[in-house]
C-alpha positions in Angstrom: -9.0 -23.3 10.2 -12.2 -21.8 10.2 -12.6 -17.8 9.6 -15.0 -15.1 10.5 -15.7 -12.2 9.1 -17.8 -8.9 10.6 -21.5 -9.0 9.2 -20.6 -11.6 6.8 -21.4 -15.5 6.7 -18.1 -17.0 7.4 -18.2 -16.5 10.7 -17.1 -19.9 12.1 -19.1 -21.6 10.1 -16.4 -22.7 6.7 -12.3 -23.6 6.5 -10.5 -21.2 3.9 -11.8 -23.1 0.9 -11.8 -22.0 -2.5 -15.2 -20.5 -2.4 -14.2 -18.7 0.8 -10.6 -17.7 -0.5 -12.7 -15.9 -3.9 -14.5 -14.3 -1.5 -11.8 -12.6 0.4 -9.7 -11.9 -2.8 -12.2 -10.9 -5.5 -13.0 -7.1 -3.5 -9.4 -6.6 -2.6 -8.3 -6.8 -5.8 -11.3 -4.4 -7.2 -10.4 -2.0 -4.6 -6.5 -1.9 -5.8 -7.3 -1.1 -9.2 -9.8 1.2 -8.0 -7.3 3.4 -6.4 -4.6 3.1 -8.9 -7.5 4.1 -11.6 -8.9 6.9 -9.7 -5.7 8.6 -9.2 -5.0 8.9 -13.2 -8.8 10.2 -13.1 -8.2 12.7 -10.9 -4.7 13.8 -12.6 -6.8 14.4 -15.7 -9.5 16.5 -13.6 -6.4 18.6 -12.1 -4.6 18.8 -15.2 -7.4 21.2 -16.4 -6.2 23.9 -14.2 -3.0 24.2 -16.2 0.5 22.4 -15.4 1.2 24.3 -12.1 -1.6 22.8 -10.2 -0.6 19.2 -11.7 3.0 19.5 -10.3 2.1 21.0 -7.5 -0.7 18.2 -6.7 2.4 15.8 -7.3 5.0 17.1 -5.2 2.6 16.8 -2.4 1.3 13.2 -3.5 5.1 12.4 -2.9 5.9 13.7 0.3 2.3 12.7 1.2 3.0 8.9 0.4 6.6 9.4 2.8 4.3 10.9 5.4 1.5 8.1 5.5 4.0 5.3 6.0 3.4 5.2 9.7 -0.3 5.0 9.4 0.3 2.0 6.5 2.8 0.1 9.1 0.7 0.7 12.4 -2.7 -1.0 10.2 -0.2 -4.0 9.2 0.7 -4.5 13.1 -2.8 -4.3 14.3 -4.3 -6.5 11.2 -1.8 -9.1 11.9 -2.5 -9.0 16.2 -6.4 -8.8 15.8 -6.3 -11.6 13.0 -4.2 -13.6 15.3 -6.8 -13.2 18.3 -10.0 -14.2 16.1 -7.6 -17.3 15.3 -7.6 -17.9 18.7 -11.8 -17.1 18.9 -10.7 -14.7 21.4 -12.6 -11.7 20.5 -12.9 -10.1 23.5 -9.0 -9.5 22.9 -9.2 -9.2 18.8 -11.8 -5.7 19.9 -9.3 -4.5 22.7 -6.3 -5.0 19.6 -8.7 -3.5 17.3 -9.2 -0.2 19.7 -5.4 0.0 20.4 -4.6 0.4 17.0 -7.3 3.4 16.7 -5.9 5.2 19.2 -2.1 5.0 18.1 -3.0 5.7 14.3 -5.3 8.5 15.6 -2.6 10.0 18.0 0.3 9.9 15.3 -1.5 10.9 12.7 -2.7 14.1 14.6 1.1 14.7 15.3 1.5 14.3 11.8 -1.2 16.6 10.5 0.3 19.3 13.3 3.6 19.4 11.5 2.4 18.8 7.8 0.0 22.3 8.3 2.5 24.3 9.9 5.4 23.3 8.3 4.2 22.6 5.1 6.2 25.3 2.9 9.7 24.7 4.7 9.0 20.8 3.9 8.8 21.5 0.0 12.1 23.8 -0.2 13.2 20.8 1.7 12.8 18.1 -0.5 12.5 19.9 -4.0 14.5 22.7 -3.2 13.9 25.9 -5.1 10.4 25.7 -7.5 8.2 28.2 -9.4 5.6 30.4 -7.2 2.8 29.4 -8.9 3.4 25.7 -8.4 4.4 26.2 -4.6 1.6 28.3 -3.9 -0.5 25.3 -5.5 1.6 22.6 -3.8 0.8 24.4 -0.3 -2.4 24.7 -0.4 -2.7 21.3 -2.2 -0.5 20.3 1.0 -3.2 22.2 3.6 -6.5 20.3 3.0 -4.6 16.8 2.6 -2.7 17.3 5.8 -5.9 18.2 7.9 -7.1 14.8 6.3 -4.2 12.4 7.7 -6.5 11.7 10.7 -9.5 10.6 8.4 -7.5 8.9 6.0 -5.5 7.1 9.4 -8.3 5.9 10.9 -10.4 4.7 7.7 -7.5 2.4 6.7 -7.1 1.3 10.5 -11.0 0.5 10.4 -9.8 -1.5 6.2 -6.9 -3.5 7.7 -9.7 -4.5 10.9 -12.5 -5.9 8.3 -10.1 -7.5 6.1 -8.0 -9.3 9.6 -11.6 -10.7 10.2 -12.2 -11.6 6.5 -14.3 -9.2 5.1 -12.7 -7.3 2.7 -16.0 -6.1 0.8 -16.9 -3.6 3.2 -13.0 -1.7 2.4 -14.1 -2.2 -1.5 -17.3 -0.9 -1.2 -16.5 2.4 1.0 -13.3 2.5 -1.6 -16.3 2.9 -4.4 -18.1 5.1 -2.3 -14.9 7.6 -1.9 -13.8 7.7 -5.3 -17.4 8.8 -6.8 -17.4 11.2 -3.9 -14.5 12.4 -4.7 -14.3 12.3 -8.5 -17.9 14.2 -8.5 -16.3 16.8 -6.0 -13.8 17.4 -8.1 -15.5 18.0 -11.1 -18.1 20.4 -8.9 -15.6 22.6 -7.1 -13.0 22.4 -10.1 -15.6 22.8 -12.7 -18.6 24.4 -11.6 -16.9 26.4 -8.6 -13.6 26.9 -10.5 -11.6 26.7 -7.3 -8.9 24.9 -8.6 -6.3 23.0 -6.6 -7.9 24.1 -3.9 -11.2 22.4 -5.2 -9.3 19.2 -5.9 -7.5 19.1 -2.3 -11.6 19.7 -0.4 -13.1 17.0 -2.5 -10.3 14.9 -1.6 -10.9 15.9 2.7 -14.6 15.8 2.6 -14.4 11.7 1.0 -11.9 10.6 3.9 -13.8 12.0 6.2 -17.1 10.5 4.8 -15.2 7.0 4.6 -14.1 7.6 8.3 -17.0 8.5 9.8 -18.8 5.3 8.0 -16.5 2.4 9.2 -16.2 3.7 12.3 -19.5 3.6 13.0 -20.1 -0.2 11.3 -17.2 -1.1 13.9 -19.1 0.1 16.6 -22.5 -1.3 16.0 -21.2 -4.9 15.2 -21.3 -5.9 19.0 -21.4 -9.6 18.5 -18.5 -9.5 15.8 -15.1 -11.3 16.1 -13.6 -7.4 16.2 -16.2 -4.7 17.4 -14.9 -0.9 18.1 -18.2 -0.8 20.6 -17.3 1.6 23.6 -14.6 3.0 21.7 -15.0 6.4 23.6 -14.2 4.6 27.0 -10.9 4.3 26.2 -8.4 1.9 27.8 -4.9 1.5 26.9 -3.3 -1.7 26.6 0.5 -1.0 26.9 1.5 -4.7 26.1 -0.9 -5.0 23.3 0.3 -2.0 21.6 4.1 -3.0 21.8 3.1 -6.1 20.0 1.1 -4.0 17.2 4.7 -2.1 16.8 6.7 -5.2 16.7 4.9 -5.5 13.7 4.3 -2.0 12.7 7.3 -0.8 12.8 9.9 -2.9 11.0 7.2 -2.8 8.6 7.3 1.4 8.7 11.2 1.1 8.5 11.0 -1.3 5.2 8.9 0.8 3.5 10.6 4.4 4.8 13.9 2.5 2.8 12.0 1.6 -0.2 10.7 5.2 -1.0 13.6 6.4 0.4 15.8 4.2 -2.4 13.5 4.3 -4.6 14.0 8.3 -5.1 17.4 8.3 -5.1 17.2 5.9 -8.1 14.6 8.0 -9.8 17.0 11.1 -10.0 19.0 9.2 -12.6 16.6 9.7 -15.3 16.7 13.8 -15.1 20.5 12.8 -15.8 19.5 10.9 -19.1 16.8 14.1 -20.0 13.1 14.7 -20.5 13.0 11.7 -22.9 14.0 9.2 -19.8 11.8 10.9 -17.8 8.8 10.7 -19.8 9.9 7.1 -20.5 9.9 5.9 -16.8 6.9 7.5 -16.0 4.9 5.6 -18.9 6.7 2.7 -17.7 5.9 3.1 -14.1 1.9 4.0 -14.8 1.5 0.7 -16.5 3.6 -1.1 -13.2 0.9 0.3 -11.3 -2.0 -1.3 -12.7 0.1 -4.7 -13.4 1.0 -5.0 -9.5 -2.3 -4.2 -8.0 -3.6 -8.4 -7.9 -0.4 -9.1 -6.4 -0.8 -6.1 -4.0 -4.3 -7.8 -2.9 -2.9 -11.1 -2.6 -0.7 -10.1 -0.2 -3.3 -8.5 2.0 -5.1 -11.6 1.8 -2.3 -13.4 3.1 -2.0 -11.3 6.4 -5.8 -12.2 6.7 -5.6 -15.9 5.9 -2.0 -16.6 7.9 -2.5 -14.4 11.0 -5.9 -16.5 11.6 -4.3 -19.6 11.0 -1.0 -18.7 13.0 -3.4 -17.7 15.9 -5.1 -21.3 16.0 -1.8 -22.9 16.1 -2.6 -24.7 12.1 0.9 -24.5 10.6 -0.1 -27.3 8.7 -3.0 -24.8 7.4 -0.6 -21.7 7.1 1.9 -23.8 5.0 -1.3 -25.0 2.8 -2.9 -21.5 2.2 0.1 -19.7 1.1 1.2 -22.1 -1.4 -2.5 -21.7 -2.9 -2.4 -17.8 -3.3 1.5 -18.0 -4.1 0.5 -20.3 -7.1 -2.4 -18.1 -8.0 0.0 -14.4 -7.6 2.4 -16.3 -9.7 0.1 -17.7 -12.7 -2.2 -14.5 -12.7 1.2 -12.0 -13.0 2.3 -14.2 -15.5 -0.7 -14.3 -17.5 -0.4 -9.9 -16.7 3.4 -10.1 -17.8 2.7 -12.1 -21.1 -0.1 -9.4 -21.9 1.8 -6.5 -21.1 4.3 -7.7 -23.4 2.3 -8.5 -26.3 0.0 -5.4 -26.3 3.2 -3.4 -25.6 3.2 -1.1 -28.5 -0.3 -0.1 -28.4 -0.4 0.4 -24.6 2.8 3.0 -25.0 1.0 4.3 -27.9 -1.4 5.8 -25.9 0.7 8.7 -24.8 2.1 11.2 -26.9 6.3 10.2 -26.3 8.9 11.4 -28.9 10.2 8.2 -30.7 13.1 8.2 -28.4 11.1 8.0 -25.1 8.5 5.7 -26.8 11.4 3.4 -27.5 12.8 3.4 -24.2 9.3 3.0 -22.6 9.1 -0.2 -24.8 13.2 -1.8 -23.4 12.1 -0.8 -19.6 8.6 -2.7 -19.9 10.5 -5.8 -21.5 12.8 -5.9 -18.3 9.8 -5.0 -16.3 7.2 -7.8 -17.6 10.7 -10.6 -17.3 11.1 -10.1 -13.6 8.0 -9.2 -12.9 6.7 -12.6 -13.7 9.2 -14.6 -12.3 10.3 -12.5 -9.5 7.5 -10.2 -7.8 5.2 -12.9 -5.9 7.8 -13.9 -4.1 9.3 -10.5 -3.6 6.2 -8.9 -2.2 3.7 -11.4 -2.0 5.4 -14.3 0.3 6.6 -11.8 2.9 3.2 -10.6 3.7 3.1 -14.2 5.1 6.2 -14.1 7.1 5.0 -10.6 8.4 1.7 -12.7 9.9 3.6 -15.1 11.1 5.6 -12.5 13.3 8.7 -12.5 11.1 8.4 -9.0 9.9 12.0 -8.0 11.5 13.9 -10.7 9.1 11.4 -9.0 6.1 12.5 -5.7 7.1 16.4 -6.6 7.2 16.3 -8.6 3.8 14.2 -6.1 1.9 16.7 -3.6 3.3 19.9 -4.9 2.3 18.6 -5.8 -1.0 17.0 -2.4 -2.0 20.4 -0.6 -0.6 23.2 -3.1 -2.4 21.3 -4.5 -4.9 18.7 -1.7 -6.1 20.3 1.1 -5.4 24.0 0.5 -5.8 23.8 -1.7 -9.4 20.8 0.9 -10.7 24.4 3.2 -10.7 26.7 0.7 -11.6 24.3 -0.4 -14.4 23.4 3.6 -15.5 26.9 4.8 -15.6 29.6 1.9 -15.1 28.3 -0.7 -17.5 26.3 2.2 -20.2 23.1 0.8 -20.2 21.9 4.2 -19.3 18.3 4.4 -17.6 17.8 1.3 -18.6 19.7 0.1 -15.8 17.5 1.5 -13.0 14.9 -1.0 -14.7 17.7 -4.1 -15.0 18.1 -3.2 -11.2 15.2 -3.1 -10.1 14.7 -6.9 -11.8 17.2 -8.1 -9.8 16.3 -6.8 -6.3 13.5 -9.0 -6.6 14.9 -12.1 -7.3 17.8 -11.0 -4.5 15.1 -10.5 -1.9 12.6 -12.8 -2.9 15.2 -16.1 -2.5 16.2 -14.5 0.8 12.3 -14.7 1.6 11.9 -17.9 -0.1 14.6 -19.6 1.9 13.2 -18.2 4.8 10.7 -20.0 4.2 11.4 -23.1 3.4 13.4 -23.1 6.6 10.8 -22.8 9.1 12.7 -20.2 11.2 9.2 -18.1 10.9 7.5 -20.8 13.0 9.4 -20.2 16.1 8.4 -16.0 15.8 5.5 -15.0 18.4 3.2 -11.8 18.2 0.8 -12.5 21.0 1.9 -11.7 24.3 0.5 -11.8 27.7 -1.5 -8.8 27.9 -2.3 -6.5 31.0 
């Protein structure tokens, strides 16, 4: 199997070798920690405002991450078509997938933005009910600026998931860099130096996805030769057929991750049952998840890359090969993370200021978490990337759903208030929806049944 990549010197020329795999994996994992680092940088800069602008700048993160699923689903469905097409060395189609998926991220994300703006107060009360003026007032203007953004922000990680389908993912890394000193040095101008507050924080954040917009959009449309070129994007033809088979993707991918968040919040309101001590807790807990999942996040973006090419030349035998490479490498590199994590525990949890109660409880939910983390998370959320590029994402979508619902959900209460273990049970929970869903992926698998799945259609 032989990939290409848009400016970059794979094009048709090597097979998915080591060299080439570093290649392909080394920026997307730069760019994951980038973004999980940036976002406790610019919680810091906002903190300085006082603790109304902080909450308010997280309520909105929240809904803002509920909001943005479509955009995140529709980038998988047209990553996984387009890859599939430069498989194939069909490029004419792999551009025509790549301008379908512009258009429908564009147009729902402008329907998004419509309702976010004009509704954005009403959507608060919604979901957090009843808060504090002074955090509300910061939350909807927090809320304004990010909402106008959703088309940038759409159509810069539609223009990501199109370099990384054709193998370049250091283009997305770079422009990643680019954003996060644009908008770290805009925050610390308008918040500052202006002294504009949340409002500073929320126009430093618009004017860098707009920057990163405008920049990829126009590298897509100057790379005319390219296996996936956005050249004549303004003449714009819709490809009905093409765009149902970026949904067939896209969407059991948006309806999987709508569940997740969706269970995942109802399992996070049972540490305000346990008090500010479990709260605190899990949130230590869950900042030091963040940074421990990001490899694992980028292997699985590399597998949409590396399958949906090989998929699209008909190499099964190549598909098969490849995965069990990066599965081996997720699997000893969050083991190597786990076995750190659990060493330098007490340091690490140190760091913040917890009451000896939630320090201790910080300490039991990272044991649980660094356990199944290591033996359980590859294949949880690393092997179904694969499966989705094969054109299995409907079985991904199912699985992931029953397990988060009976597994996650239901024993997190079971565990919390049945069986006593308290919080501590979300965590024990949590452990074991990922070795739940990640047999059920592994047995698909094994099985074969994703072999017989097809994402490319006859188009018009």
């Amino acid at each position: 199997m032989k990939p290409v990549s848009v400016g970059g010197a794979a094009f048709g020329e090597q097979t998915w070798n080591n060299r080439a795999l570093f290649g392909l994996l080394w920026p997307l994992i730069v760019e994951q920690l980038l973004a999980v680092a940036m976002g406790a940088i610019d919680t810091v800069m906002v903190s300085s405002v006082g603790e109304h602008a902080v909450s308010g700048v997280n309520i909105v993160d929240n809904i803002n991450n509920l909001l943005v699923i479509a955009f995140g689903a529709l980038c998988t469905g047209g990553a996984v078509v387009a890859s599939q097409y430069i498989g194939r060395k069909d490029y004419a189609n792999s551009s025509l997938a790549a301008k379908q998926l512009v258009y429908s991220v564009v147009l729902i994300s402008l329907f998004t933005m419509t309702l976010a703006v004009l509704l954005r107060r009403p959507v608060i009360r919604l979901v957090y009910g009843s808060i504090e003026d002074d955090v509300m007032n910061s939350a909807a203007v927090y809320f304004l600026f990010t909402g106008l953004s959703y088309p940038f922000l759409a159509l810069n990680n539609a223009n990501a998931a199109l370099f990384r389908a054709a193998g370049n993912s250091k283009v997305p890394m770079s422009i990643a860099v680019l954003v996060n000193i644009i908008n770290i040095g805009g925050n610390a101008f308008f918040i500052y130096v202006l002294k504009i507050g949340v409002m500073g924080a929320a126009l430093s954040t618009f004017l860098s996805r707009i920057i990163a917009a405008v920049i990829t959009t126009v590298m897509l449309v100057r790379n005319r030769t390219s296996p996936i070129s956005l050249s004549g994007l303004h003449h714009v033809r819709i490809a009905r057929s093409m765009i149902k088979n970026i949904l067939n993707v896209g969407i059991p991918s948006g309806l999987e991750s709508s569940m997740f968040m969706i269970g995942k919040l109802l399992t996070q309101r049972i540490f305000a049952v346990f008090g500010t001590a479990a709260i605190a807790a899990n949130a230590i807990a869950s900042l030091v998840n963040s940074f421990s999942f990001m490899p694992g996040t980028a292997f699985g973006l590399a597998l949409l890359t590396i399958v949906g090419q090989c998929v699209g030349a008909g190499d099964y035998q190549e598909v098969k090969k490849q995965v069990f490479k990066i599965m081996k490498i997720a699997y000893i590199s969050l083991i190597i993370i786990s076995a750190l994590t659990y060493v330098f525990m007490e340091p690490l949890v140190s760091l913040f200021n917890l009451s000896r109660e939630a320090h201790e409880a910080a300490k039991s939910f990272l044991r649980v978490h660094c356990i199944s983390m290591g033996l359980g998370w590859a294949m949880s959320f690393v092997l179904p990337s694969a499966l989705r590029a094969a054109g299995d994402a409907r079985y991904v979508m199912i699985a992931a759903s029953i397990s988060m619902w009976t597994v996650r959900v239901c024993f997190s209460y079971l565990f919390a208030f049945t069986l006593g273990f308290g919080p501590l049970g979300v965590w024990l929970a949590m452990g074991a929806d990922f070795f739940t869903r990640g047999a059920s992926y592994f047995l698909r698998w094994i099985r074969g049944k994703w072999q017989g799945k097809q994402v490319i259609r006859n188009e018009e």
